[in-house]
C-alpha positions as CSV (number, residue, x, y, z in Angstrom):
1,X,-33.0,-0.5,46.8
2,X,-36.4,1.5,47.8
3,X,-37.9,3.7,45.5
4,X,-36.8,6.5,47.7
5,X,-33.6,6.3,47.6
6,X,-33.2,5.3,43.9
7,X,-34.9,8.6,42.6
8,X,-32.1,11.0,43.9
9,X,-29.7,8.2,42.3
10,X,-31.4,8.2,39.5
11,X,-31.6,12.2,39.0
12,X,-27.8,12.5,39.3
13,X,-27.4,9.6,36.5
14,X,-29.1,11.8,34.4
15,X,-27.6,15.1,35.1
16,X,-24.1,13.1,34.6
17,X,-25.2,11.6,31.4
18,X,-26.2,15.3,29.9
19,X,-23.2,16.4,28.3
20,X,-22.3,12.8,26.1
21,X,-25.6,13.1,24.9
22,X,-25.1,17.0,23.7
23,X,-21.7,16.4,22.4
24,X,-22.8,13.3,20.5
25,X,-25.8,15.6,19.4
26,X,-23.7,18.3,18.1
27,X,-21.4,15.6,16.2
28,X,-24.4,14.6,14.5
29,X,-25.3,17.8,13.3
30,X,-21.7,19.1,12.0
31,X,-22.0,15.6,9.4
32,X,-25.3,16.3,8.7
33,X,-24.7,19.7,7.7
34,X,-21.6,19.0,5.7
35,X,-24.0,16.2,4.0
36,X,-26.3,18.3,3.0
37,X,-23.7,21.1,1.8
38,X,-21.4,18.8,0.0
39,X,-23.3,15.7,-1.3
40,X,-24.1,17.5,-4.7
41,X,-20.6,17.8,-5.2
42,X,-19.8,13.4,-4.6
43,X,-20.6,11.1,-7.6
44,X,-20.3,7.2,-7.7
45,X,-18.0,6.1,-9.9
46,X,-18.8,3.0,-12.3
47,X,-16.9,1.0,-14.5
48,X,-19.2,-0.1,-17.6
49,X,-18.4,-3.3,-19.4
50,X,-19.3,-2.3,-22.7
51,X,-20.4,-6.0,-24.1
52,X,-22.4,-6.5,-21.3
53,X,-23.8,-2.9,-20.3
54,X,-23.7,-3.5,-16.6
55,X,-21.2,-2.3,-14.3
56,X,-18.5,-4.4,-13.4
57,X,-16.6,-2.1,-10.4
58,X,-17.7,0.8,-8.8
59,X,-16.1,3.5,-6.5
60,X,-16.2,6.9,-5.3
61,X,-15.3,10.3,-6.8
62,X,-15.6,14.0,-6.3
63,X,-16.1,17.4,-8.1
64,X,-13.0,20.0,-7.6
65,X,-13.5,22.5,-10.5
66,X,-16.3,24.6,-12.0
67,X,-15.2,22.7,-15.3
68,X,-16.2,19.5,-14.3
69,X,-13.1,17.8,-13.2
70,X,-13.4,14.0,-10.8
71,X,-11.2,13.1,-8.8
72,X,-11.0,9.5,-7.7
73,X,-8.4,6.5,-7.7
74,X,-6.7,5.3,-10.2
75,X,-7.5,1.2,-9.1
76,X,-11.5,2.4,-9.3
77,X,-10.7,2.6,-12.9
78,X,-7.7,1.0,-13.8
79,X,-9.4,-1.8,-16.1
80,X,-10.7,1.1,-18.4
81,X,-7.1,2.6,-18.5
82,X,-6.1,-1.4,-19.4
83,X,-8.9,-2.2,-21.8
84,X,-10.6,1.5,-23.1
85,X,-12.1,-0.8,-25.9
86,X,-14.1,-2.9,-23.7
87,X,-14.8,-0.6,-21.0
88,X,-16.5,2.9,-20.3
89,X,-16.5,5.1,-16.8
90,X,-20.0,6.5,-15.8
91,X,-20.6,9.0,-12.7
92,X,-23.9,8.8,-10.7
93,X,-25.1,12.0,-8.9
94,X,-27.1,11.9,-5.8
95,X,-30.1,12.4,-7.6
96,X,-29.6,9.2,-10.1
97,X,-28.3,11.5,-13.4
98,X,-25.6,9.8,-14.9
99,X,-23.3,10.6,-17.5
100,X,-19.8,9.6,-19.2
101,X,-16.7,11.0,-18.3
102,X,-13.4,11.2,-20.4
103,X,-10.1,10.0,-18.2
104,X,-7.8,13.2,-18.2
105,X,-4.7,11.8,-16.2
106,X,-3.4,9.1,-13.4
107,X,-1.1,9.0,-10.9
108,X,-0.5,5.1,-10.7
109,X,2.3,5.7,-7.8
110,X,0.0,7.4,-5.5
111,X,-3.5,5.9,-6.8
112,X,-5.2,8.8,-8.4
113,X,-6.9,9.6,-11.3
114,X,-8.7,12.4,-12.6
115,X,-11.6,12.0,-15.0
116,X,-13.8,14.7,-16.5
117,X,-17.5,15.4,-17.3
118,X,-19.0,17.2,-19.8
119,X,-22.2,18.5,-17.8
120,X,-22.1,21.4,-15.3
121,X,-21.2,20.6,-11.9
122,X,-24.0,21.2,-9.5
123,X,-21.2,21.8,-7.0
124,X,-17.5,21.3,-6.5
125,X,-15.4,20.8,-3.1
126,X,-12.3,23.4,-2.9
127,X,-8.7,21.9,-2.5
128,X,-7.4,22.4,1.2
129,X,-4.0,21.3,2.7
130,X,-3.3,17.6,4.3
131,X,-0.8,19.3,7.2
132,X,-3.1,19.5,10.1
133,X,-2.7,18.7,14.0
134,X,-3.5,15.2,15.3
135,X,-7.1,14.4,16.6
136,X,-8.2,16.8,13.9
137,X,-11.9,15.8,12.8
138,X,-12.4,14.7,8.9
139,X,-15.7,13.6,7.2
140,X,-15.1,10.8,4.6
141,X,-18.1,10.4,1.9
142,X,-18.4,7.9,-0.8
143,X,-20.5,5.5,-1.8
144,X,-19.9,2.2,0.5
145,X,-21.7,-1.2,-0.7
146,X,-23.2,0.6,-3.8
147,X,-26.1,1.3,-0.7
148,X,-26.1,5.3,-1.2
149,X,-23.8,8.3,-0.6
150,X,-22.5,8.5,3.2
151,X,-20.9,10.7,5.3
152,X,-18.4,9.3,8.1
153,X,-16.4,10.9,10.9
154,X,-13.1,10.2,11.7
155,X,-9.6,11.4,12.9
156,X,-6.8,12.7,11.5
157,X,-3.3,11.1,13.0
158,X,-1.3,12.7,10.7
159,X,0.8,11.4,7.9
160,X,3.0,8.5,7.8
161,X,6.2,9.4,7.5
162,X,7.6,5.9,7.6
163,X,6.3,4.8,4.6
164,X,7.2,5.1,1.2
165,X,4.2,6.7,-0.6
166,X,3.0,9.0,2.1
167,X,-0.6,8.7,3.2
168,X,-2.9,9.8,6.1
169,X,-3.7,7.8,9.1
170,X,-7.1,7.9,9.3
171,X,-9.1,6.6,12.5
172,X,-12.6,5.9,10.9
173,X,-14.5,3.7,8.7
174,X,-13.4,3.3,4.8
175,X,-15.6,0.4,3.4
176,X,-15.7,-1.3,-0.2
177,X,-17.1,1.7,-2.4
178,X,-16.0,4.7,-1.1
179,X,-12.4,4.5,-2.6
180,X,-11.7,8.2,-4.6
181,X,-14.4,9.9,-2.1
182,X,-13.3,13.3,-0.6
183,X,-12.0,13.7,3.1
184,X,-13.1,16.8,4.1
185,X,-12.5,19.4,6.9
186,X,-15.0,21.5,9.1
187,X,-15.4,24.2,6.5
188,X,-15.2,21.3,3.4
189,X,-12.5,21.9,2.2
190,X,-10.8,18.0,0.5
191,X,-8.2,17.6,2.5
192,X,-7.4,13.7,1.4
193,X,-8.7,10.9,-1.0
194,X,-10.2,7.9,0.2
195,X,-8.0,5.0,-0.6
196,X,-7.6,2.2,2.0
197,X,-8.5,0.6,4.7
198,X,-7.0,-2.2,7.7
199,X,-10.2,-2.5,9.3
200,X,-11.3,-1.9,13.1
201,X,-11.4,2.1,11.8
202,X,-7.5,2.2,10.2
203,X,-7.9,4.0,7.0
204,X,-5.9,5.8,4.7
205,X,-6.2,8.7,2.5
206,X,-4.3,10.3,-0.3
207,X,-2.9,13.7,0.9
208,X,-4.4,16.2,-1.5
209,X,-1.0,17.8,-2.1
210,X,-0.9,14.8,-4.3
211,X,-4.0,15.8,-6.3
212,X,-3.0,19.5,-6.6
213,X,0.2,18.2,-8.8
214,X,-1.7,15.7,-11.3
215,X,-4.7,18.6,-11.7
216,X,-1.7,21.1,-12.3
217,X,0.0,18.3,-15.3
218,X,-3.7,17.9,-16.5
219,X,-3.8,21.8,-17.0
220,X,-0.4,22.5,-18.0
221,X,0.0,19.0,-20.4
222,X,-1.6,17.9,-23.5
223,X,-4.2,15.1,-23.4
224,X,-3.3,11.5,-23.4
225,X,-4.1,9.4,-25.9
226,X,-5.6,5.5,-25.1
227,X,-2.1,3.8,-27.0
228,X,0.0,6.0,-24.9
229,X,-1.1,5.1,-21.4
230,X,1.2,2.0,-21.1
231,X,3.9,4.1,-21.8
232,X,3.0,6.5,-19.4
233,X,2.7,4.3,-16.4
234,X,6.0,2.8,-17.7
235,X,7.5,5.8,-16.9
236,X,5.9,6.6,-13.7
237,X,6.7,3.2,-12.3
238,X,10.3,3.5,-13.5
239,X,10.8,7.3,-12.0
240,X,9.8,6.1,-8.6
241,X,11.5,3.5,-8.5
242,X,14.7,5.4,-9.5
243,X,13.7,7.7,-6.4
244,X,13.5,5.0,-3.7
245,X,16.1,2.6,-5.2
246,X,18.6,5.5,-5.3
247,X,18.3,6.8,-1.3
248,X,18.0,3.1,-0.6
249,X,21.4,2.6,-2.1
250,X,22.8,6.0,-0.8
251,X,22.1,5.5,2.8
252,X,24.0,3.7,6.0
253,X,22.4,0.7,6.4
254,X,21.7,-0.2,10.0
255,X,22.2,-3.7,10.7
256,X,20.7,-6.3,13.4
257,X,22.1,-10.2,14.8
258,X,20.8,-13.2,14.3
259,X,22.9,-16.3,15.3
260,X,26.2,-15.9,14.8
261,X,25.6,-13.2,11.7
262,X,25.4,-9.5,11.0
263,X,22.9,-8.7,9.1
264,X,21.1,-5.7,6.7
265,X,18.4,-4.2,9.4
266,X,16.0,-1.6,9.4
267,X,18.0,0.1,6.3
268,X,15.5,2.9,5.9
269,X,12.8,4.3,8.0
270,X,10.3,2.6,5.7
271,X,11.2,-1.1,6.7
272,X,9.8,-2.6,10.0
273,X,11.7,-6.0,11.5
274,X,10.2,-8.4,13.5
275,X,11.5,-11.5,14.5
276,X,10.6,-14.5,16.9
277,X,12.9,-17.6,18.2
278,X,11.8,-21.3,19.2
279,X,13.9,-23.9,21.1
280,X,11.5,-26.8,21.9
281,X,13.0,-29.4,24.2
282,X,11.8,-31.9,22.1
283,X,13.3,-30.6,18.7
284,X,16.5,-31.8,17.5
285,X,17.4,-28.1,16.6
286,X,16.7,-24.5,17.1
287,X,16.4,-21.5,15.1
288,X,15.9,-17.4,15.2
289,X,13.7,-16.1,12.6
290,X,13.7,-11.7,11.2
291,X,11.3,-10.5,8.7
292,X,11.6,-7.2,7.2
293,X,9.8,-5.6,4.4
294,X,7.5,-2.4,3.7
295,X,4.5,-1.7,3.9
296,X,3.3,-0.2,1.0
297,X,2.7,-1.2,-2.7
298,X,1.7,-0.4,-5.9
299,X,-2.1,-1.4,-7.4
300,X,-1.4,-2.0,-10.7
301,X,-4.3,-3.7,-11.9
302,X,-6.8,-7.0,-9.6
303,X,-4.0,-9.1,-10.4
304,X,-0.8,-7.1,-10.1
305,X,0.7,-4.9,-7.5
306,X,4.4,-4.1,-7.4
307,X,6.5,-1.4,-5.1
308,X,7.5,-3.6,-2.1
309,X,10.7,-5.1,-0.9
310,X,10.7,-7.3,1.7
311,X,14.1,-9.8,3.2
312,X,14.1,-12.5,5.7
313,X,16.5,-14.5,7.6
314,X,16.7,-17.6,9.1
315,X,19.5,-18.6,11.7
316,X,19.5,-22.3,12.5
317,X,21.3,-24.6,14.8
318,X,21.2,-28.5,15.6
319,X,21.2,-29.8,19.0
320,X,22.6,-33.8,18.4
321,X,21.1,-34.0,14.5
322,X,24.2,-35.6,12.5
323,X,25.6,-33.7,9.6
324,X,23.7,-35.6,7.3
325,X,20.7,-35.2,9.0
326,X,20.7,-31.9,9.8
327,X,21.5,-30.9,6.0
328,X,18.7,-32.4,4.7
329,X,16.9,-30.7,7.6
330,X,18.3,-27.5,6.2
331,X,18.2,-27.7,2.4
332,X,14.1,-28.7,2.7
333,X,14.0,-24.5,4.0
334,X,16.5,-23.4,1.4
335,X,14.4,-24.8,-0.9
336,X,10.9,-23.8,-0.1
337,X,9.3,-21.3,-2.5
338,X,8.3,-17.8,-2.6
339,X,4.5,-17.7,-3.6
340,X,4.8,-14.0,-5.3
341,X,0.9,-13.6,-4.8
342,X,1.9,-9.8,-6.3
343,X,0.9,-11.3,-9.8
344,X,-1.2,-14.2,-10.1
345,X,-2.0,-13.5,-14.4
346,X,1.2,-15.3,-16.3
347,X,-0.1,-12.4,-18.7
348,X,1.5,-9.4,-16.5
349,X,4.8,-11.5,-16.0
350,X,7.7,-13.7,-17.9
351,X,9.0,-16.7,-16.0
352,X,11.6,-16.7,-13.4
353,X,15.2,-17.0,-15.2
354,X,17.4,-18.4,-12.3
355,X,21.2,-18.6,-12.0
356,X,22.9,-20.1,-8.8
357,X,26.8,-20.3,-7.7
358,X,28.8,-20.0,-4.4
359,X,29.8,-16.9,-3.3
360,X,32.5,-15.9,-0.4
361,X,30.7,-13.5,1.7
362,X,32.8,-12.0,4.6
363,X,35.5,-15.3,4.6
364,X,32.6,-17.9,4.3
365,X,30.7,-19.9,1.8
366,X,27.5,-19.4,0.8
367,X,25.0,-20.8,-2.1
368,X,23.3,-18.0,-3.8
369,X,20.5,-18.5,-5.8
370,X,19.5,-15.0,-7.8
371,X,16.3,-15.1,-10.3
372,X,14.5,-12.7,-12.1
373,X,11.1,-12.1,-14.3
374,X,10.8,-9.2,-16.1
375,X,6.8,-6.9,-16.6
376,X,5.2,-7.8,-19.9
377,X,3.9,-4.0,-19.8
378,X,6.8,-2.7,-18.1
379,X,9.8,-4.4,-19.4
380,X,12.2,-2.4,-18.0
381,X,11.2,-3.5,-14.3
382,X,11.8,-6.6,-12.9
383,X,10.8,-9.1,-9.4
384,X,13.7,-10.3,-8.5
385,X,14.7,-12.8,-5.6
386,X,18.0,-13.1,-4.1
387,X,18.4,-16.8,-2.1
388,X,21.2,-17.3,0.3
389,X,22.5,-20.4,2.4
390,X,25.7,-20.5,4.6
391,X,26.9,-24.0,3.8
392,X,30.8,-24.7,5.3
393,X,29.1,-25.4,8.7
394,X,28.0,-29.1,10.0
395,X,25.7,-27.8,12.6
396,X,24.9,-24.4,12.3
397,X,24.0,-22.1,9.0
398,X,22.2,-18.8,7.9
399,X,19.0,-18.6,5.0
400,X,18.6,-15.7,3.5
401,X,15.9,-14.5,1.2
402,X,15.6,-11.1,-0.1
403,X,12.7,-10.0,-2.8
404,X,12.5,-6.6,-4.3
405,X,8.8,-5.5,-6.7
406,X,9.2,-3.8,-9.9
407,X,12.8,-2.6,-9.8
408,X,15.4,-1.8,-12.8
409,X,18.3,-3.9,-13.7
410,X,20.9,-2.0,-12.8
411,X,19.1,-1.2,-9.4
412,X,18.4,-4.8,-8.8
413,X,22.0,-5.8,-9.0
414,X,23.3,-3.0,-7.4
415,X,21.0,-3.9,-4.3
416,X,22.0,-7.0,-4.1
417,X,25.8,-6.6,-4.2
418,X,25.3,-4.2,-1.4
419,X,22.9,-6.5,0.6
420,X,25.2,-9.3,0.3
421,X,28.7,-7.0,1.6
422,X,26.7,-5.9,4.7
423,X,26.2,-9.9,6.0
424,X,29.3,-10.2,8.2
425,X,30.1,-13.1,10.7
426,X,30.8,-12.8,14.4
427,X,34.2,-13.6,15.7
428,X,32.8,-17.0,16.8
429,X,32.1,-18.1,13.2
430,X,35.5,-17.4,11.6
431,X,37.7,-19.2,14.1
């Protein structure tokens, strides 16, 4: 191109380019403002091993009273909770003072905890409300990396109502560290706690609404004392799960084929199915696979996490495999074992106990295989798996599997009678 023609091209490219660069400008300067308003009022959050004197986890937390109240999350601090004796929770300022704080209250259910200093604050965030309209701008600070206090900008896509501990979809960045930082709004007000993250920008947050209630127990309540804390997340676990277990059992249960079965689908608006199917020309037999499960959980502690319920099915069908054959074929699956990476300490849980007989579900036979372990904390809640195998058919037969986190007995069994009575068989099978 000659020079003469590329200026005027070049002029318009520039005009055109004008307003990204202001409105990137301006974006700029709202987190830098809140930054410097608010950043007083954000503290890192540090677990101390008291043995060592080092820190041995950090996390984010945030100022909300003139009293000196934290907020942060409850899995920033849970092995203090676990083990007061051998550990201690710090707060860092912006400037480097540090100090001790006392642990007031926890909500394990929705990952908060509430701590308190004894110095004055230099500053404090006000509570705001979590209801907001989509595309929304929040600012989420913490601490990420243990690299300094940060400010980043995000979106708010509202809360997810399809889940069973309600949270806010966040489109920005939530790194290692900033877990029990404050989201805030335009005028910095908290509007969520930091709490999660997918990756590629999917983040979650705590609804403050959440907050409001514990700091309104902490007020209202006596103090905790260290022995009782077991107990008290006992009783949170087991309320909870009395809630969810109870509109779980209450409701119509929509159901879904695979093969030549009815079975349990989507039975809330908290479970999400997917399935695939293979049929290779070269394989002796086909099959239909459905997976189903929530998607939230419990942190409990590194190496436990309970809450989630999850079932799968597996439809199979040979294509010239003999009876013998194909059985073998078919027990190897039945047999294949749940890993339960939700507790990998054989301190948190007891040993599978396991009982097995055959059942007549809808006029046919099936092998069910139930087993449970109960909490060593928490012995009133159990993991319990439910195994299922259609086996009066030569080429053809139905696996089931269904796992339920942290539920009580009587819920457990319930659940699983009422799993089992919604598997029906199409016409086809009961001739």
């Amino acid at each position: 191109m000659r020079r003469k023609d590329f200026l005027p091209f070049l002029g318009m490219a520039l005009i055109a380019a004008m307003p990204a660069r202001v409105s990137a400008q301006q974006i700029t300067d709202e987190a830098q403002r809140l930054y410097q308003d608010h950043n007083r009022s954000v503290v890192q959050i540090q677990v101390i091993d008291l043995a060592t004197g080092k820190k041995t986890s950090i996390g984010s937390g945030f100022q909300f009273s003139p009293q000196g109240h934290i907020a942060t999350n409850f899995h920033v601090v849970s092995e203090a909770v676990h083990a007061p004796s051998r550990f201690r929770v710090d707060y860092v300022r912006h400037d480097g003072a540090a100090g001790e704080v006392v642990l007031l209250d926890i909500d394990v259910v929705h990952d908060l905890a509430i701590l308190q200093s004894q110095d004055s604050p230099q500053g404090y965030l006000p509570l705001g409300e979590s209801h907001l309209l989509k595309g929304t701008r929040l600012f989420a600070m913490g601490n990420p990396f243990d690299l300094g206090m940060s400010i980043m900008e995000g979106i708010y896509n509202g809360l997810m109502e399809d889940s069973l501990y309600k949270k806010i979809l966040f489109s920005g960045s939530l790194n290692p560290g900033m877990s029990g930082g404050p989201a805030i709004n335009r005028e910095g007000q908290v509007i969520g706690i930091n709490v999660s993250t997918a990756g590629n920008e999917v983040s979650f947050l705590v609804p403050v609404e959440h907050l409001k209630e514990l700091y309104d127990h902490v007020l209202t309540q006596p103090p905790l004392k260290r022995r009782e804390w077991k107990t008290y997340i006992n009783q949170q676990l087991t309320q909870n799960q009395e809630g969810y277990m109870g509109k779980l059992l209450a409701s119509v249960w929509d159901t879904l084929k695979v093969g030549e079965a009815n079975v349990p689908g989507e039975i809330l608006k908290v479970f999400k199915c997917w399935g695939k199917s293979e049929d290779k020309e070269e394989e002796l037999y086909n099959y239909a696979y459905i997976n189903c499960s929530t998607n939230d959980n419990i942190f409990l502690s590194p190496g436990l996490s309970t809450g989630q319920i999850f079932y799968q099915y597996y439809w199979m069908t040979s294509k010239g495999l003999n009876p013998i054959r194909f059985y073998h074929l078919y027990e190897q699956h039945f047999q294949y074992p749940h890993p339960y990476e939700n507790a990998r300490d054989k301190e948190d849980v007891t040993n599978f106990q396991c009982d097995n007989d055959f059942v007549r579900v809808d006029r046919r036979d099936m092998k069910v295989l139930w087993c449970a372990r109960s909490y060593k904390k928490y012995p009133e809640l159990y993991d319990i798996n439910l195994s299922m195998a259609l086996v009066d058919q030569k080429d053809r037969g139905l696996l089931v599997e269904l796992v339920a986190l942290g539920v009580g007995r009587k819920n457990a069994v319930d659940f699983a009678r009422k799993f089992m009575k919604e598997i029906t068989w199409r016409s086809s099978l009961l001739k």
